[in-house]
gemmi code that builds the backbone of each chain (N, CA, C; Angstrom):
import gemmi

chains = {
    "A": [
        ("UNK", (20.682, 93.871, 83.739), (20.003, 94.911, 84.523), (20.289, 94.736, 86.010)),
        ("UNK", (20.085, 93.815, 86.335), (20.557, 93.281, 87.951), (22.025, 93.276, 88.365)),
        ("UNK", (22.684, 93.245, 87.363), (23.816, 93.486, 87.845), (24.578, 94.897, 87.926)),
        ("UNK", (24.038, 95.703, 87.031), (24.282, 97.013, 86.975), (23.593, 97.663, 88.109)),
        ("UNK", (22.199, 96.949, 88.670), (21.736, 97.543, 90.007), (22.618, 97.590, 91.419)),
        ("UNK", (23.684, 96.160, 91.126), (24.763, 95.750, 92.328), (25.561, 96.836, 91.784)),
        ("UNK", (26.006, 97.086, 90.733), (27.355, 97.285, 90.306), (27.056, 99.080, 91.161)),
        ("UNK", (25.791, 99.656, 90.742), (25.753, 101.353, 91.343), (25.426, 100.937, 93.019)),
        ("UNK", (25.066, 100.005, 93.541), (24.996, 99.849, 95.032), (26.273, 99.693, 95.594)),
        ("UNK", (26.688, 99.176, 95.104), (28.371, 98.647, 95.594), (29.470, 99.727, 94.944)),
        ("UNK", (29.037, 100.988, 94.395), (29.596, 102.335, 94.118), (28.883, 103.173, 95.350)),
        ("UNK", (28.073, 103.295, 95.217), (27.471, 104.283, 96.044), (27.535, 103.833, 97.655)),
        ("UNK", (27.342, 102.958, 97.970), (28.320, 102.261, 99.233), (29.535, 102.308, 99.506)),
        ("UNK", (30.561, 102.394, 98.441), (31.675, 102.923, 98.466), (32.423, 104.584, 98.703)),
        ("UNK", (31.424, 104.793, 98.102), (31.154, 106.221, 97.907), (31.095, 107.097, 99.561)),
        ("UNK", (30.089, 106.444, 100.114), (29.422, 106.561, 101.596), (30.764, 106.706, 102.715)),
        ("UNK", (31.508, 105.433, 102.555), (32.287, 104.518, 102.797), (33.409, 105.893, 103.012)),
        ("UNK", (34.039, 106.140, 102.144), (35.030, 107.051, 101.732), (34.929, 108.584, 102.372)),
        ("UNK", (33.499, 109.159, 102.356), (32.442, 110.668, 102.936), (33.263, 109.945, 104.388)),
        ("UNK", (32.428, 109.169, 104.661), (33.070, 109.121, 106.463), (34.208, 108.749, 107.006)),
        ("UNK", (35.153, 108.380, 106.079), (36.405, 108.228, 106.348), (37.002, 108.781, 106.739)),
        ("UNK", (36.571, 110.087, 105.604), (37.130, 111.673, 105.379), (36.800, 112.354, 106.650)),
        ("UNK", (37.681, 112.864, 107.532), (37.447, 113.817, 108.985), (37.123, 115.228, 108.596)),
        ("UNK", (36.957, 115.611, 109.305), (36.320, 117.287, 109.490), (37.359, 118.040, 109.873)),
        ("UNK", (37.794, 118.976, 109.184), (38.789, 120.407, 110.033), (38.399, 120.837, 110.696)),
        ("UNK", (39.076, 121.334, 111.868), (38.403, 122.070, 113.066), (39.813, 122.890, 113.744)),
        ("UNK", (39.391, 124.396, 113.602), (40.079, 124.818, 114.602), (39.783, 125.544, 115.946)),
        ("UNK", (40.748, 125.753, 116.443), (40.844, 125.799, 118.061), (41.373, 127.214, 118.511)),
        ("UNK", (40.799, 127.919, 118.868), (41.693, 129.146, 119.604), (41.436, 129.457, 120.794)),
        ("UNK", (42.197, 129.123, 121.678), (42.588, 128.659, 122.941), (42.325, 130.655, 123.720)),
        ("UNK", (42.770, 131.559, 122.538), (42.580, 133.031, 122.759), (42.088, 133.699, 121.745)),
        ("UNK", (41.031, 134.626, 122.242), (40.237, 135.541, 120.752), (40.255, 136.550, 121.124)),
        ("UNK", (40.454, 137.383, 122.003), (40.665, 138.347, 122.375), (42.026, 139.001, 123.053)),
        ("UNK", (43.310, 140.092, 122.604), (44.238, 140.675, 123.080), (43.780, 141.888, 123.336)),
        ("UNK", (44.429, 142.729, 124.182), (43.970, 144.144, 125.242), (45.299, 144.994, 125.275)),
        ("UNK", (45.925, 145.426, 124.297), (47.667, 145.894, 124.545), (47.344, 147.179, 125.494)),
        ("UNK", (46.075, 147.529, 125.690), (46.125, 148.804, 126.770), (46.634, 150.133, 125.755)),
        ("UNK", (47.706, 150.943, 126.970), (47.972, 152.271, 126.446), (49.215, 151.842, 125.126)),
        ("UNK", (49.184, 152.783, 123.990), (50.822, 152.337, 123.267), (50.379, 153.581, 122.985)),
        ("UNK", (51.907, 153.926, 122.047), (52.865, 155.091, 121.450), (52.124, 155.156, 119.712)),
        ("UNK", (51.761, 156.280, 119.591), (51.804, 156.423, 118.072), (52.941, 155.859, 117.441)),
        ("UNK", (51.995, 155.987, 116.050), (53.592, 155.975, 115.209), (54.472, 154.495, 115.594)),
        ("UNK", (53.710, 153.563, 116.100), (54.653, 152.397, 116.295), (53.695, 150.933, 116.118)),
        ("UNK", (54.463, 150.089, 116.042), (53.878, 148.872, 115.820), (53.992, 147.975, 117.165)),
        ("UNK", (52.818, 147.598, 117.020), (52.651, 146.395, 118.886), (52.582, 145.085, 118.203)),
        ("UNK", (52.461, 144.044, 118.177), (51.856, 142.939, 118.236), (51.640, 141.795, 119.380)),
        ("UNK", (51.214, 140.917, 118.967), (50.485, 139.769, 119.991), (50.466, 138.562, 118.973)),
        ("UNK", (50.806, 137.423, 119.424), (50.871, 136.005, 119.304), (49.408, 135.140, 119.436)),
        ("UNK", (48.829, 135.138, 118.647), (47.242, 133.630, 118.935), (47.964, 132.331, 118.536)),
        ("UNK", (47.580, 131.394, 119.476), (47.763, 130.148, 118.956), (46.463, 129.551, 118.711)),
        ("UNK", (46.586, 128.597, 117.252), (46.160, 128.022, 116.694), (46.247, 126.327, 116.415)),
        ("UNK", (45.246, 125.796, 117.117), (45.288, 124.130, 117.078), (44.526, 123.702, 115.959)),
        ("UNK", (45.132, 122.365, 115.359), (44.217, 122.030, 114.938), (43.743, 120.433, 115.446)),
        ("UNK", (41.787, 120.855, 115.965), (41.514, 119.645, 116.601), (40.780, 118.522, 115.976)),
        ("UNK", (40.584, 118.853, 114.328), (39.592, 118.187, 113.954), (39.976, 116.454, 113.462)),
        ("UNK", (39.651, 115.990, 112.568), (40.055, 114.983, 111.773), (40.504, 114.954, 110.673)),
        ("UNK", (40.813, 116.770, 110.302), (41.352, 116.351, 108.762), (42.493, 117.759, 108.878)),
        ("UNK", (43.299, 118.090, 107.794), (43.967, 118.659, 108.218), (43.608, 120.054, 107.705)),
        ("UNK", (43.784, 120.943, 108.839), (43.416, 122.503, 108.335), (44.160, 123.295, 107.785)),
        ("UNK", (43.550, 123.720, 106.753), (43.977, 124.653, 105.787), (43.758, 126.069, 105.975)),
        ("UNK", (44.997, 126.877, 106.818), (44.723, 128.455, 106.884), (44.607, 129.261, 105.646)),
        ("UNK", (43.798, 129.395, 104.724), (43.992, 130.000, 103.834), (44.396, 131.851, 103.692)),
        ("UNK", (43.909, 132.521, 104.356), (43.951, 133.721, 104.568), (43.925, 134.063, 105.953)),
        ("UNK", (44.292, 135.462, 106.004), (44.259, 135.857, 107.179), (43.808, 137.313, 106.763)),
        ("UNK", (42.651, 137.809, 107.158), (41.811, 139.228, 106.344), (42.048, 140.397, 107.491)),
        ("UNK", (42.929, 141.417, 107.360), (42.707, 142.488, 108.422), (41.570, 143.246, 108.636)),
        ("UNK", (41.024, 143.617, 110.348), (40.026, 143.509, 110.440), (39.736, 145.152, 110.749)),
    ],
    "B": [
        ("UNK", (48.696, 124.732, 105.750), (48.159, 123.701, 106.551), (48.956, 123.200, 107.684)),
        ("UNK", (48.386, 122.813, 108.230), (47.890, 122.112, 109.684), (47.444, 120.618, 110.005)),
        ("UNK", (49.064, 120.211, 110.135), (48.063, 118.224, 110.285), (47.117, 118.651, 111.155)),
        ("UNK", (46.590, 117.225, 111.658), (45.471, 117.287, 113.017), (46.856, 116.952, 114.301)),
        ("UNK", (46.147, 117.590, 115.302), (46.983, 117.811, 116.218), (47.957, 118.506, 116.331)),
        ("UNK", (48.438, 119.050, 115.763), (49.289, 120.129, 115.302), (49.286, 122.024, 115.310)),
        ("UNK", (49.946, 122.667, 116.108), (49.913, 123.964, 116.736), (50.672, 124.716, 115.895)),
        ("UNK", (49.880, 126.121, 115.878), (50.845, 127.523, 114.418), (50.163, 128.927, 115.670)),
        ("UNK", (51.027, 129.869, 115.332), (51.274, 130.880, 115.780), (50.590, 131.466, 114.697)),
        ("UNK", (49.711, 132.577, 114.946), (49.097, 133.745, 114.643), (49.677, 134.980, 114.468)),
        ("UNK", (50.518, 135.517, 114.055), (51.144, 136.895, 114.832), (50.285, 138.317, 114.242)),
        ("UNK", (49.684, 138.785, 115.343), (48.770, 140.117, 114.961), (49.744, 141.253, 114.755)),
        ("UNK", (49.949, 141.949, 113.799), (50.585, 143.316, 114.528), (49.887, 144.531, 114.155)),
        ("UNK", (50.156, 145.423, 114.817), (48.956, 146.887, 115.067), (49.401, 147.916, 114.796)),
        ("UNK", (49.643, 148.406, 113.507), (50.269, 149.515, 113.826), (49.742, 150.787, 114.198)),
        ("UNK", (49.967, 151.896, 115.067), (49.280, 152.752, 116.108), (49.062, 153.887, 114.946)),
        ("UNK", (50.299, 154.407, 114.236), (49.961, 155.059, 112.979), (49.703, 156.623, 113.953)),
        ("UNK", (48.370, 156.993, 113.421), (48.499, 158.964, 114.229), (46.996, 158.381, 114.893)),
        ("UNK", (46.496, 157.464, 114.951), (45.540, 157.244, 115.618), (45.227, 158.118, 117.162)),
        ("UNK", (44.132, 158.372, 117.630), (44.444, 158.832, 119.108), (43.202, 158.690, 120.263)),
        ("UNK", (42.858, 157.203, 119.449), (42.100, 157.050, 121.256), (42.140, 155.387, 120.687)),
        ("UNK", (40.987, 154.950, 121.518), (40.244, 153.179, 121.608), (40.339, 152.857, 120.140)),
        ("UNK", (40.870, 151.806, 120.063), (41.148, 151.275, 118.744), (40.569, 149.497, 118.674)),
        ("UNK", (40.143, 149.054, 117.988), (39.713, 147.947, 118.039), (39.549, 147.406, 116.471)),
        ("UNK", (40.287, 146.161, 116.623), (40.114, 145.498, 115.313), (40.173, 143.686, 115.436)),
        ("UNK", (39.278, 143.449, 114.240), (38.811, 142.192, 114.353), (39.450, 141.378, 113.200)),
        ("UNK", (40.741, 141.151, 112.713), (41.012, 140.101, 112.015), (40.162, 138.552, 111.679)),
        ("UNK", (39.936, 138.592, 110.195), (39.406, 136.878, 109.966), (40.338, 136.431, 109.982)),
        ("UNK", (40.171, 135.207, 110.598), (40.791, 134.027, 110.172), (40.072, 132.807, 109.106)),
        ("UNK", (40.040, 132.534, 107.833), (39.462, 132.063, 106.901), (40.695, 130.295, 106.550)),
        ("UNK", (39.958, 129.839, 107.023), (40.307, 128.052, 106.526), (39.175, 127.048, 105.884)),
        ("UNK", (39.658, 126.078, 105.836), (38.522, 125.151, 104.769), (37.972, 125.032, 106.057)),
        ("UNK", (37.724, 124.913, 107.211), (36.636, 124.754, 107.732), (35.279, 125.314, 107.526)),
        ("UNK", (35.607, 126.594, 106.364), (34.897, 126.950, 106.144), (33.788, 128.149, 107.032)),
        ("UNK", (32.666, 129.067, 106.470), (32.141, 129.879, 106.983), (31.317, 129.626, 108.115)),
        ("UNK", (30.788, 129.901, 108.641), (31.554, 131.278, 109.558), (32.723, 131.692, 109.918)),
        ("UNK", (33.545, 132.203, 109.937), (35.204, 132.057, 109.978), (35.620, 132.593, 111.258)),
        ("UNK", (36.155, 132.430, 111.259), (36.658, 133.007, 113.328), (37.625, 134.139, 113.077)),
        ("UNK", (36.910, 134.851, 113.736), (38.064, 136.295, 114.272), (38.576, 136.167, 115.216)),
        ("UNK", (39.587, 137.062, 115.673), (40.290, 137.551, 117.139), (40.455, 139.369, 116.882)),
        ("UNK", (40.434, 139.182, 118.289), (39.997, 141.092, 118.569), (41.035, 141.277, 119.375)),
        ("UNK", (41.710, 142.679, 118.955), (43.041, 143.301, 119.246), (42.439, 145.089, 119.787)),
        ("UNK", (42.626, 145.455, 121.223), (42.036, 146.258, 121.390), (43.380, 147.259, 122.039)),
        ("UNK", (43.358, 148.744, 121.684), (44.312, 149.442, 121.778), (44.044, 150.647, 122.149)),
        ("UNK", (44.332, 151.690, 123.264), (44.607, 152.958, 123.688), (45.178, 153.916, 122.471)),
        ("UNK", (45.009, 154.339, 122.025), (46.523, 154.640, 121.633), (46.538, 156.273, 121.713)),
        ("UNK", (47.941, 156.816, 122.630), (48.139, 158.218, 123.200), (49.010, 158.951, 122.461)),
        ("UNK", (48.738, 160.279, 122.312), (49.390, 160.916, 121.518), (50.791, 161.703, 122.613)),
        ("UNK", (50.950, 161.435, 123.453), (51.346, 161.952, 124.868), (51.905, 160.877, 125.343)),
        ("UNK", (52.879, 159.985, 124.902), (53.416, 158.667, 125.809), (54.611, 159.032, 126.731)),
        ("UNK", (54.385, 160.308, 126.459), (55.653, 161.212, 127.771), (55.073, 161.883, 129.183)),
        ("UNK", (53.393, 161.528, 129.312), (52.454, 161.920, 130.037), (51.322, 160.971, 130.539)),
        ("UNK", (51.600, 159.849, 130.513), (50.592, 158.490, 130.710), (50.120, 158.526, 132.056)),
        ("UNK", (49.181, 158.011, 132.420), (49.180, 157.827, 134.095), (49.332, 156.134, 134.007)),
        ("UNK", (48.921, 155.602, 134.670), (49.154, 156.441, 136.429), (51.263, 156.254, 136.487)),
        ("UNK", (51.435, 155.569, 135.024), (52.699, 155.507, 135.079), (53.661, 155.938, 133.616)),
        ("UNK", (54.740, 156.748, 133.500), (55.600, 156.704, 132.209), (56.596, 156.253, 132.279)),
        ("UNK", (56.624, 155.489, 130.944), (57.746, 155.172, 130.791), (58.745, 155.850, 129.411)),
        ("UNK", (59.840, 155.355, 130.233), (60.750, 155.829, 129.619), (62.214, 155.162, 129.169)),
        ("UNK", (62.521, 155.541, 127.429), (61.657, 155.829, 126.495), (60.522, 154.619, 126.041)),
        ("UNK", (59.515, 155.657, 125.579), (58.341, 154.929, 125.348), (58.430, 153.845, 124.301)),
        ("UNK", (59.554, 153.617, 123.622), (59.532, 153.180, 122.396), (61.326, 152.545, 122.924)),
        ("UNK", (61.358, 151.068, 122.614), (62.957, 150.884, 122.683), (63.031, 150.524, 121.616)),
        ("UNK", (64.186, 151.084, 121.384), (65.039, 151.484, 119.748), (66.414, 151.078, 120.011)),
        ("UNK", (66.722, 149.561, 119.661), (67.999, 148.808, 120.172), (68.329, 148.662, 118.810)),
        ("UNK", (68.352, 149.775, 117.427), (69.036, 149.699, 116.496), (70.601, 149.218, 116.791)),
        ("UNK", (71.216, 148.800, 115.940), (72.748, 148.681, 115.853), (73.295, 148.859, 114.077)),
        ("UNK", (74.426, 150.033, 114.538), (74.495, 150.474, 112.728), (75.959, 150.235, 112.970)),
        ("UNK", (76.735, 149.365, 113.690), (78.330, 149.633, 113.472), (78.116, 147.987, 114.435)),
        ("UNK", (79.610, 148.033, 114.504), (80.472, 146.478, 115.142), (80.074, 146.265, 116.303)),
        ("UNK", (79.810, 147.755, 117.300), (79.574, 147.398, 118.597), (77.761, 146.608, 118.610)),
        ("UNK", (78.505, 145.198, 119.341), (76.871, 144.816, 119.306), (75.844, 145.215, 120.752)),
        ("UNK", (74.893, 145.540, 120.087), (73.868, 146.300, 121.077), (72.602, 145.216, 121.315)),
        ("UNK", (72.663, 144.464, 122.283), (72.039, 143.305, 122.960), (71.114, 143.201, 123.868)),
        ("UNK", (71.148, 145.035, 124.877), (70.388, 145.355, 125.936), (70.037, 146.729, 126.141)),
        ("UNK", (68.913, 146.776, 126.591), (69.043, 148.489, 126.826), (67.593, 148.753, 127.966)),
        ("UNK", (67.982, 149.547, 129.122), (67.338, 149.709, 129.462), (65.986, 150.805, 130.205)),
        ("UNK", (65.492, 150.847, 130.055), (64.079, 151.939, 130.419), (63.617, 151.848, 131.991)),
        ("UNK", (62.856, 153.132, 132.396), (62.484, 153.868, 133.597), (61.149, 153.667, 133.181)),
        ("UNK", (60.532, 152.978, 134.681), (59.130, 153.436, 134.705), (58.899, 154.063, 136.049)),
        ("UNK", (57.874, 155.185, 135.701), (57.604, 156.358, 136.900), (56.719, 156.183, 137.274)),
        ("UNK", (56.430, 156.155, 138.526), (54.796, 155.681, 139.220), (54.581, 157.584, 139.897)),
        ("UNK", (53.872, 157.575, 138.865), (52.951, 159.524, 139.035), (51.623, 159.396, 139.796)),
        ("UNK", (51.974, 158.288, 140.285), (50.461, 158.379, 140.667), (50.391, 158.219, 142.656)),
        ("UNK", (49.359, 158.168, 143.311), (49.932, 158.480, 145.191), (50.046, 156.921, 145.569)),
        ("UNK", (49.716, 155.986, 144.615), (48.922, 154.381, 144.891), (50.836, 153.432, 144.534)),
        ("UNK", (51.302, 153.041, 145.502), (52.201, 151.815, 144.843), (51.731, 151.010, 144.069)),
        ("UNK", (52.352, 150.406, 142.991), (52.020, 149.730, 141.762), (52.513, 148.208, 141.564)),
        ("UNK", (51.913, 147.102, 141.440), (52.564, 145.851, 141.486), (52.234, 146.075, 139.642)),
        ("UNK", (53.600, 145.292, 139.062), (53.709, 145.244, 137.773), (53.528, 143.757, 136.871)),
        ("UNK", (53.244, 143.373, 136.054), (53.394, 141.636, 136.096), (53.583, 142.202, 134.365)),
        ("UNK", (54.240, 141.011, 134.002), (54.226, 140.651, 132.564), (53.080, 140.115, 131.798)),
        ("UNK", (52.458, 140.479, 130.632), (51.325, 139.825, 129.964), (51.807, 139.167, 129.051)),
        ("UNK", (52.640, 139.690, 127.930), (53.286, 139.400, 126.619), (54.497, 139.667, 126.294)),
        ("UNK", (55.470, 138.887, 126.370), (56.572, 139.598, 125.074), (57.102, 138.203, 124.631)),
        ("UNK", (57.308, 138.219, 123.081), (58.367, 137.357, 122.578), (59.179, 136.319, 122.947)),
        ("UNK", (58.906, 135.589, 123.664), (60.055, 134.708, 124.353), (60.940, 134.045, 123.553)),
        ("UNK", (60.607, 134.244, 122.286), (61.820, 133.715, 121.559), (62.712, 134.407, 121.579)),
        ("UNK", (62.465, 135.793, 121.664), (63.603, 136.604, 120.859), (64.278, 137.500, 122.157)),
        ("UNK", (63.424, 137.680, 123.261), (63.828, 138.999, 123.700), (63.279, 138.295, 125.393)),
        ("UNK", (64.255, 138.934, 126.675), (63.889, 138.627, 127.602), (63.328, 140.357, 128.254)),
        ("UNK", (62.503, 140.396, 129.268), (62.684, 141.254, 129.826), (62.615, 141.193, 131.307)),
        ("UNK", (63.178, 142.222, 131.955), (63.743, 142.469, 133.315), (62.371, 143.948, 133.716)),
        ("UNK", (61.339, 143.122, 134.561), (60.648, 144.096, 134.933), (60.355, 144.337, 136.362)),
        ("UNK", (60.530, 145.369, 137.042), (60.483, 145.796, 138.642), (59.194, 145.108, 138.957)),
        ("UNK", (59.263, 144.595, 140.078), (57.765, 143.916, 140.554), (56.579, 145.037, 140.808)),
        ("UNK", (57.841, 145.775, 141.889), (56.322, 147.025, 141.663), (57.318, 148.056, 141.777)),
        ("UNK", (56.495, 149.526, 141.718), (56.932, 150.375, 141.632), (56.796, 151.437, 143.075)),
        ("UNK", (57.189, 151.928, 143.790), (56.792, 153.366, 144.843), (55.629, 154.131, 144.538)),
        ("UNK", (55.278, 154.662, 144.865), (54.138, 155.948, 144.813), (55.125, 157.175, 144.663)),
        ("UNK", (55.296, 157.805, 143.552), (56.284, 158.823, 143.584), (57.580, 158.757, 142.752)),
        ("UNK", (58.006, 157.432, 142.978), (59.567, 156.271, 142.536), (59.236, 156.267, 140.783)),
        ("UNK", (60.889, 156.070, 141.049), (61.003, 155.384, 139.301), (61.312, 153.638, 139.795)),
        ("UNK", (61.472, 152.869, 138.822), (62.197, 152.049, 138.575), (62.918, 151.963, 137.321)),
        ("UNK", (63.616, 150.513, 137.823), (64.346, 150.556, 136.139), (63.775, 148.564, 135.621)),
        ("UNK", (63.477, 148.965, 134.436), (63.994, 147.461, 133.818), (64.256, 147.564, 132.723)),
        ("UNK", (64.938, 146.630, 132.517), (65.803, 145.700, 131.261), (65.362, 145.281, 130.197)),
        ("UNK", (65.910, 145.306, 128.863), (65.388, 144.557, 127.645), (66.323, 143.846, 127.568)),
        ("UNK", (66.358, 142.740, 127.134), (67.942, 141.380, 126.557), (67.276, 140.975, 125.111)),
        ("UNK", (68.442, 141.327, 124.196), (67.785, 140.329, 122.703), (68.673, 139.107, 123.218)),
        ("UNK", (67.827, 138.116, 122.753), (68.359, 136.534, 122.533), (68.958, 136.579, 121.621)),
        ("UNK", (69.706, 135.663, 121.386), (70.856, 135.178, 120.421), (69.948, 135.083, 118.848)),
        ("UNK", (68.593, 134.748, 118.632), (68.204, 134.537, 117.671), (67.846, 136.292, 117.098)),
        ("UNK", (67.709, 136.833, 117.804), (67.259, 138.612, 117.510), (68.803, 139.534, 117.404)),
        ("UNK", (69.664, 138.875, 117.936), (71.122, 139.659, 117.072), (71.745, 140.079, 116.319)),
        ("UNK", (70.909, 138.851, 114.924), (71.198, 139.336, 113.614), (70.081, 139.812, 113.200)),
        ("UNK", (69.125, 140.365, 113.353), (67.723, 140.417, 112.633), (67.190, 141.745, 112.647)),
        ("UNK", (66.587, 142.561, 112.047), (65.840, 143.799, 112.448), (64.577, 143.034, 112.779)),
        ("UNK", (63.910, 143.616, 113.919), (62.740, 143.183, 114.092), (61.509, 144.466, 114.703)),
        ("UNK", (60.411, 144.758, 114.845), (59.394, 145.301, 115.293), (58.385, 144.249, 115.801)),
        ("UNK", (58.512, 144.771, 117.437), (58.190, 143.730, 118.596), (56.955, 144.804, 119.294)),
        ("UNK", (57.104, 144.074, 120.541), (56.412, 144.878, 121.539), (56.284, 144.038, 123.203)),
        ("UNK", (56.412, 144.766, 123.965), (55.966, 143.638, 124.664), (55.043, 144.780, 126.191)),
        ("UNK", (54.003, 143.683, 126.622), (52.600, 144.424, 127.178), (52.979, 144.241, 128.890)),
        ("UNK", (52.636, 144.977, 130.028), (52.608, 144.626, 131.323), (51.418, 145.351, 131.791)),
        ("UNK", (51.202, 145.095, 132.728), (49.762, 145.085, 133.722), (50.136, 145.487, 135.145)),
        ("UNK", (49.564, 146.995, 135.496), (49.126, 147.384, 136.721), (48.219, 146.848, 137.664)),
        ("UNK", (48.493, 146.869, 139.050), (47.097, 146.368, 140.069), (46.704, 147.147, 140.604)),
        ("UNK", (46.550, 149.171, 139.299), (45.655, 149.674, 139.956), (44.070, 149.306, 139.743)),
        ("UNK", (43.094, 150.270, 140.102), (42.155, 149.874, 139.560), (41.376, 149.605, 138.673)),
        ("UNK", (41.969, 150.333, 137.617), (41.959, 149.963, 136.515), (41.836, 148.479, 135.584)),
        ("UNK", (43.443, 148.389, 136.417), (44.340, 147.567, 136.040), (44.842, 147.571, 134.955)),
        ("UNK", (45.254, 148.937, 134.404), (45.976, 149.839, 133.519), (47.089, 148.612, 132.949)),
        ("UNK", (46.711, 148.400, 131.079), (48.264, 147.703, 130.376), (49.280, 148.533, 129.912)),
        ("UNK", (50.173, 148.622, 130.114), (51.084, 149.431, 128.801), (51.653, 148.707, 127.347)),
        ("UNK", (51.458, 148.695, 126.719), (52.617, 147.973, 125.594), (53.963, 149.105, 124.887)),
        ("UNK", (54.871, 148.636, 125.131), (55.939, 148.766, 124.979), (56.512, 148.650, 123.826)),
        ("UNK", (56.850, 149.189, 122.536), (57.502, 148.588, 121.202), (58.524, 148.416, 121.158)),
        ("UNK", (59.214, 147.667, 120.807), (60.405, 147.279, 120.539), (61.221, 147.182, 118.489)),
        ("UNK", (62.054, 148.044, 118.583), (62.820, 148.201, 117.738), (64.045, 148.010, 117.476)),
        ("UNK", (64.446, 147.192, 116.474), (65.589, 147.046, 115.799), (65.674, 147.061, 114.277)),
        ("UNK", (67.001, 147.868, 114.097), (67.209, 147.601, 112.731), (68.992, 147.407, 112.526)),
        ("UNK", (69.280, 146.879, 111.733), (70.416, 146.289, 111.693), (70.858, 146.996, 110.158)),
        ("UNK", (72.215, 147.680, 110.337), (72.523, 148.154, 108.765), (72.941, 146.932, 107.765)),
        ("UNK", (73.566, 146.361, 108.758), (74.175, 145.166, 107.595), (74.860, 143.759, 108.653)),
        ("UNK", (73.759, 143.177, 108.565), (73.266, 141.760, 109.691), (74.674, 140.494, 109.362)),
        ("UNK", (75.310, 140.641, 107.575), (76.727, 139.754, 108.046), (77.669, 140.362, 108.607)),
        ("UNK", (78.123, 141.509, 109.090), (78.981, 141.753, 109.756), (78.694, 141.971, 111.602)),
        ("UNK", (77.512, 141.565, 112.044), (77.625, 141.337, 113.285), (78.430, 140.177, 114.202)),
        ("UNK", (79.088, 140.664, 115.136), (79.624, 139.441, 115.773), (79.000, 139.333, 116.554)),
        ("UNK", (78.738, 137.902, 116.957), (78.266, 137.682, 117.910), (78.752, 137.707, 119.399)),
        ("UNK", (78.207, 138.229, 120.407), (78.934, 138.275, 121.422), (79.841, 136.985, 122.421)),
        ("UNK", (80.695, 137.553, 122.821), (82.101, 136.108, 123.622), (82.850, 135.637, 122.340)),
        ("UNK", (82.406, 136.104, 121.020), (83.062, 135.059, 119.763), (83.836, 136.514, 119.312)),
        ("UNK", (85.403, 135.863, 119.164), (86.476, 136.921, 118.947), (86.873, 136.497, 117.259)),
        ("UNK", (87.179, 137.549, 116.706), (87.122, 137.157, 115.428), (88.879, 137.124, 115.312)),
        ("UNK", (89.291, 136.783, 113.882), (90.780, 136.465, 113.780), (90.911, 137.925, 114.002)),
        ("UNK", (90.393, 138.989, 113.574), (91.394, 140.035, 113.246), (91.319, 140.839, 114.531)),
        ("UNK", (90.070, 139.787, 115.547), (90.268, 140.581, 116.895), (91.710, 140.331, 118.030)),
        ("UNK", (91.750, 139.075, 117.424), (93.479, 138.262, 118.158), (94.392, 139.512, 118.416)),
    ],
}
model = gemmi.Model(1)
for chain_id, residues in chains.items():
    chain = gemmi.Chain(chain_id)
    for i, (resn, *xyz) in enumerate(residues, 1):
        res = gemmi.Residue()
        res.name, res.seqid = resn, gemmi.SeqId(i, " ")
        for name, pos in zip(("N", "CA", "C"), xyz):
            atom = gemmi.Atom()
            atom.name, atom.element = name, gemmi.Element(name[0])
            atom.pos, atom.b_iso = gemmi.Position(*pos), 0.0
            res.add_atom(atom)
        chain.add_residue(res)
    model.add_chain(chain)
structure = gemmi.Structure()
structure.add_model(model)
structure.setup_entities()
């Protein structure tokens, strides 16, 4: 019995151990807002955002949803 | 994905379509960071009249540096008209720096045209692409224009590249 009490302490300490190891994703946009002003029907504009990533783990862009 | 520390490009594009005024749109951006998810906002004029703009037109409103034959087409350039009584200082906001340079008049006359320049880079020679690129008035406004940029290429292996002479040019 006592040893099975070490054996889930010394899991679940491990466990702990591993949660904070693990970093956080975080991203960064340096710009959230573009303004193209006047344009032309019938045509396509675009604009460039950059995207950092500042966190501790690595970010995963999964989608990008038009708005 | 995205190590940590590590930078990616976004590229928004808008298309104007028959739209005809203030346009505004909010793209998600959705990652494991999870919800709340971050947008960016893309805000747009858009004129049914780009042959009638104030306080300045340009011309043409739209560059169309297609190439459908051997001669390679690398540059082309457009008029902007200051219609308005106010001289105009012009500055660059946006364009492509990978692909495309541009040549823009600092300012313009009260009355005057100018001229500037489009250049594709060596990487936009072989490619069809749909671009754009944005500049900024110091009226009061402080009026943007964006500019589109067009190419289409009929058939991208037979371009030569320019200064490079081919055998059968010998």
């Amino acid at each position: 019995m006592k040893r099975a009490v070490i054996v889930i302490v010394v899991f679940a300490s491990l466990l702990l151990t591993v949660a904070s190891v693990q970093g956080v994703p975080r991203m960064e946009l340096p710009e959230t807002e573009f303004n193209f002003g006047y344009a032309p029907q019938n045509s396509k504009v675009s604009y460039v955002f950059w995207i950092h990533s500042t966190g501790d783990d690595t970010l995963l862009i999964k989608k990008v949803v038009p708005g | 994905m995205l190590a940590v520390g590590d930078s990616t490009q976004l590229e928004i594009i808008f298309s104007t379509k028959r739209y005809t005024s203030r346009i505004t749109k909010t793209p998600r951006i959705e990652t494991n960071v999870g919800p709340p998810h971050k947008n960016v906002r893309i805000t747009t004029q858009v004129v049914r009249r780009p042959d009638s703009t104030y306080p300045v037109i340009i011309k043409p409103y739209k560059l169309d540096i297609s190439q459908f034959g051997e001669k390679v087409r690398d540059q082309m350039k457009f008029t902007i008209t200051n219609v308005s009584e106010q001289d105009l200082d012009l500055s660059m906001v946006y364009f492509p720096t990978d692909l495309v340079d541009v040549s823009l008049p600092a300012s313009v006359s009260a009355g005057k045209s100018a001229e500037g320049v489009l250049r594709l880079k060596e990487p936009a020679l072989s490619m069809s692409l749909e671009k754009s690129f944005t500049f900024q008035l110091n009226d009061a406004d402080g009026s943007r224009f964006t500019v589109p940029i067009k190419r289409t290429i009929k058939n991208p292996s037979n371009i030569k590249k320019p200064g490079v002479k081919t055998k059968a040019g010998k």
